[in-house]
C-alpha positions in Angstrom: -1.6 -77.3 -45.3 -1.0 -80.0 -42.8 2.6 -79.6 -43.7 2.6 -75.8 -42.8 0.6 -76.4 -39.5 3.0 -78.6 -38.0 6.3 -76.8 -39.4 4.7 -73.5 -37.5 3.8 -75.6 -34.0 7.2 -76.9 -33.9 9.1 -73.8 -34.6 6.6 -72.2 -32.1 7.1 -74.3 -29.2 10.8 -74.6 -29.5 10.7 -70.3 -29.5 8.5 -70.2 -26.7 11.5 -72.6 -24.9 13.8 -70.8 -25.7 12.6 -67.4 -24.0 11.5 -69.3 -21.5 15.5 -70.2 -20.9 16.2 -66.3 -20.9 13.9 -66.0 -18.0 10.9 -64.2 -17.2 11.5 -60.7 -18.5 9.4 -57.9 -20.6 10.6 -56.7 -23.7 11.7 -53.1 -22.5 13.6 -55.3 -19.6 15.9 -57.1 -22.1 19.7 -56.9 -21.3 21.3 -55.8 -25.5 22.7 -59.2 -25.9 19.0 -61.0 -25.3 17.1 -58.1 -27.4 19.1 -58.8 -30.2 19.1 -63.1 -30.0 15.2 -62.5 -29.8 15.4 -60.1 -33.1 17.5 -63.0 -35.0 15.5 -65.9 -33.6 12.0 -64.3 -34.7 13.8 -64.1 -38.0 15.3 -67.3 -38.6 11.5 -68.4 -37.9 9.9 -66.6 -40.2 11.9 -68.5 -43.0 11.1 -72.5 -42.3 7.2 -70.8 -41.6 6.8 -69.6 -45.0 9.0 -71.9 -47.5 8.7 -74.9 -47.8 11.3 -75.4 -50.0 13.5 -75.2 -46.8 14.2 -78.1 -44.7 12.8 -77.6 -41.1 16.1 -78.8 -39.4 17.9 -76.1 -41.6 15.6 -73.3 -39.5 15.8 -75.5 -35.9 19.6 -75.7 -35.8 20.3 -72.0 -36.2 18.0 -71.6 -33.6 19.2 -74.3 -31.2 23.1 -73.0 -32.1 21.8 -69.4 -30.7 20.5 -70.8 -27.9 23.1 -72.6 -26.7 25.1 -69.7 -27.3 22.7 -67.9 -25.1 23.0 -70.2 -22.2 27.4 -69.9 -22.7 26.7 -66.4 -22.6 24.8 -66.4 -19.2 26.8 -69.1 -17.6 29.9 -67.1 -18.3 28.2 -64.1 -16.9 27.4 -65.7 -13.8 30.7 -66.6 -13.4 32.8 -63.0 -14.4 32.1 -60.2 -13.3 34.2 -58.1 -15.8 32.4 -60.5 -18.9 29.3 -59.7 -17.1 30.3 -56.2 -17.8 31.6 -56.7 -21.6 28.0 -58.5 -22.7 25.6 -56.5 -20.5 27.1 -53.1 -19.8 27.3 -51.3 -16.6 25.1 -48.9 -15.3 25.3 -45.1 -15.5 24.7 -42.8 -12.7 23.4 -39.8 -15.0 22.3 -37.4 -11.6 24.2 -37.2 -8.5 23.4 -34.8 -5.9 20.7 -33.1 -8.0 22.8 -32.2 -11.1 22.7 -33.8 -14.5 26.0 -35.4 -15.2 25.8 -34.8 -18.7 28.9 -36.3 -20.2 27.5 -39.9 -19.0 24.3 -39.2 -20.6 25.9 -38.2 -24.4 28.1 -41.6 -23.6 25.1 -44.0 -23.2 23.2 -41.8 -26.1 20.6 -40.9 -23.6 18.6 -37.7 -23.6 16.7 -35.0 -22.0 13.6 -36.0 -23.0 14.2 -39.9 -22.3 15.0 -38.9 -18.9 12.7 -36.4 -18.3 9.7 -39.5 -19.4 11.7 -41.9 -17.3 11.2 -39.2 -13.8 7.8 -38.5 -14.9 7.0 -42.1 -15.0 8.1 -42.6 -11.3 6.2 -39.5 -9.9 9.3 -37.0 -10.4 8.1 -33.9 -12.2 11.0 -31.6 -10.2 14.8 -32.3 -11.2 15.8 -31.2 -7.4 13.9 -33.5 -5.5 16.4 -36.8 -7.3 19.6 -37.0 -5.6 20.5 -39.8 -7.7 19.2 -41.4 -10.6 20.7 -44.6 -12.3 20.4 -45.6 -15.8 20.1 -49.1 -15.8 21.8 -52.1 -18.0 18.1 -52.5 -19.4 17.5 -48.9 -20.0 15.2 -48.2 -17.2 15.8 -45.7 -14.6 16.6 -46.4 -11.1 15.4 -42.9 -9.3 16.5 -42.2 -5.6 14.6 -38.9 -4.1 16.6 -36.6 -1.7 15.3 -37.8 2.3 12.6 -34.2 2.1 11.2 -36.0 -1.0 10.6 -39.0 0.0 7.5 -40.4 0.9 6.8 -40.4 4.6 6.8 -43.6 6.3 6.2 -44.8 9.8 10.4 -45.4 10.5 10.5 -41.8 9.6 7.9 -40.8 11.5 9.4 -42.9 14.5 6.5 -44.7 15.2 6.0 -48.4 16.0 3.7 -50.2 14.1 2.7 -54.0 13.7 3.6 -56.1 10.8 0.5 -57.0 9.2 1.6 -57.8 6.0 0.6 -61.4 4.5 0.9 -63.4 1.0 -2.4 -64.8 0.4 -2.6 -67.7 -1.8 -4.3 -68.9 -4.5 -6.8 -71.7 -3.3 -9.3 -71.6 -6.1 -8.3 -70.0 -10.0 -11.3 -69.5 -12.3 -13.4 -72.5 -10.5 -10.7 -74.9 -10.2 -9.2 -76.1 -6.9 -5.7 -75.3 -6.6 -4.9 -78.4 -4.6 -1.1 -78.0 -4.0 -2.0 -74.3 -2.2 -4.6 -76.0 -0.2 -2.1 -78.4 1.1 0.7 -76.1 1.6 -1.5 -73.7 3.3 -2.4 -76.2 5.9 -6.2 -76.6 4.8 -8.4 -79.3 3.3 -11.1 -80.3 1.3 -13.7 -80.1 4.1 -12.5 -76.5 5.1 -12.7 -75.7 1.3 -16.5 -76.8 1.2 -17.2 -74.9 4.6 -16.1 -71.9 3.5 -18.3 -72.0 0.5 -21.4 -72.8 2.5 -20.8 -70.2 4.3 -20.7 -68.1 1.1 -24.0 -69.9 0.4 -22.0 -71.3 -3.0 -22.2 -75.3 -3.8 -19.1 -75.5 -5.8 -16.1 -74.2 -6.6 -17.0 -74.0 -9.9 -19.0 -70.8 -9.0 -15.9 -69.6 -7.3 -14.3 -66.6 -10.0 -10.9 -66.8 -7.7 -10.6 -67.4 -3.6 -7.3 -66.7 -1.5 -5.9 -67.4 2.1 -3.4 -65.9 4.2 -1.1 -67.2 6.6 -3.4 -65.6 9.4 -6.6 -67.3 8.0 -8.3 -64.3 6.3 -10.4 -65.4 3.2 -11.0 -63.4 -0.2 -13.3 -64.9 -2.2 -15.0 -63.6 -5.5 -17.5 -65.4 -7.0 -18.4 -65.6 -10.7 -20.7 -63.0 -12.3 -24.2 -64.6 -12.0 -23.5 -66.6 -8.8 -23.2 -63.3 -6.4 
């Protein structure tokens, strides 16, 4: 059993590196070639997890080989545009001017109903209102409205407006002080407890999550119970 236990952590960890090398993506986001070295990897896995007949380096290397074969792939990406093209595809522009190019969609083995899902899921329920829509080399759908269509903002409207948009940060996470966004945000430890007081809490630990923007403005929830 102990075996077992640490033949599944190490094979764990050195998966969870491994997609952490591919980058941060979801599964529906996956260029073909990273879908498929997930597929094998999760396979290759699954062997050294349940026999223990099997050497564990005999499951690790296969996995490590694919991996570095992952980062080639990448590198060489980065670095050609027309390998770029070979591994990952290019995308499709499957409606130009409001009409289905339908040859590009039986090319890419995409249909009606797949693109019909993909408008609806953007808001696009009429086929006239897209000038252009994009199939993308992760499958997804790149939708670009005709001007009418869009959505009406204030550049379009010719109005002037002020820039009030901000990043607030994270200065407390589930009652624990981010310290390293306190810093950066140029407060400190005495303006963290001040703000509390004035939120008539005693600690951060009765802080759910609190944030601050660049022009000083505070969010703070506190935890169920502690309102």
């Amino acid at each position: 059993m102990t075996t077992a236990f640490f033949r599944t952590l190490i094979l764990y960890f050195i998966l969870m590196t491994g997609l952490r090398l591919m980058g941060k993506r979801q599964i529906g986001e996956l260029e073909p070639s990273e879908l498929v070295l997930t597929l094998i990897i999760s396979d290759l896995a699954a062997v050294p997890m349940q026999d223990f007949g099997i050497p564990l380096v005999n499951g690790v290397f296969p996995i490590v080989t694919l991996l570095c074969v992952s980062m080639l792939l990448s590198f060489f990406s980065l670095k050609s545009i027309r390998f770029r093209g070979l591994v990952c595809g290019y995308p499709t522009v499957i409606i130009r001017d409001g009409k289905v190019l339908q040859q590009n969609m039986a090319r890419n083995r995409f249909t009606v109903d797949e693109l019909l899902e993909q408008l609806r899921s953007q808001g696009y329920s009429d086929l006239t209102a897209v000038k252009y829509a994009v199939l993308e080399t992760s499958g997804q759908v790149s939708v670009l409205p005709y001007t009418k269509d869009s959505p009406v903002t204030p550049q379009v409207m010719n109005l002037t407006v002020q820039d009030d948009v901000t990043l607030p940060v994270l200065v407390i996470n589930d009652g624990h002080i981010m310290s390293e966004n306190l810093s950066a945000s140029g407060y400190d430890a005495l303006w963290l407890d001040k703000q509390l007081k004035e939120r008539r809490l005693t600690s951060p630990r009765q802080v759910f999550f609190m944030t601050v923007d660049e022009t000083g403005a505070v969010t703070c929830v506190a935890k169920e119970g502690n309102a």
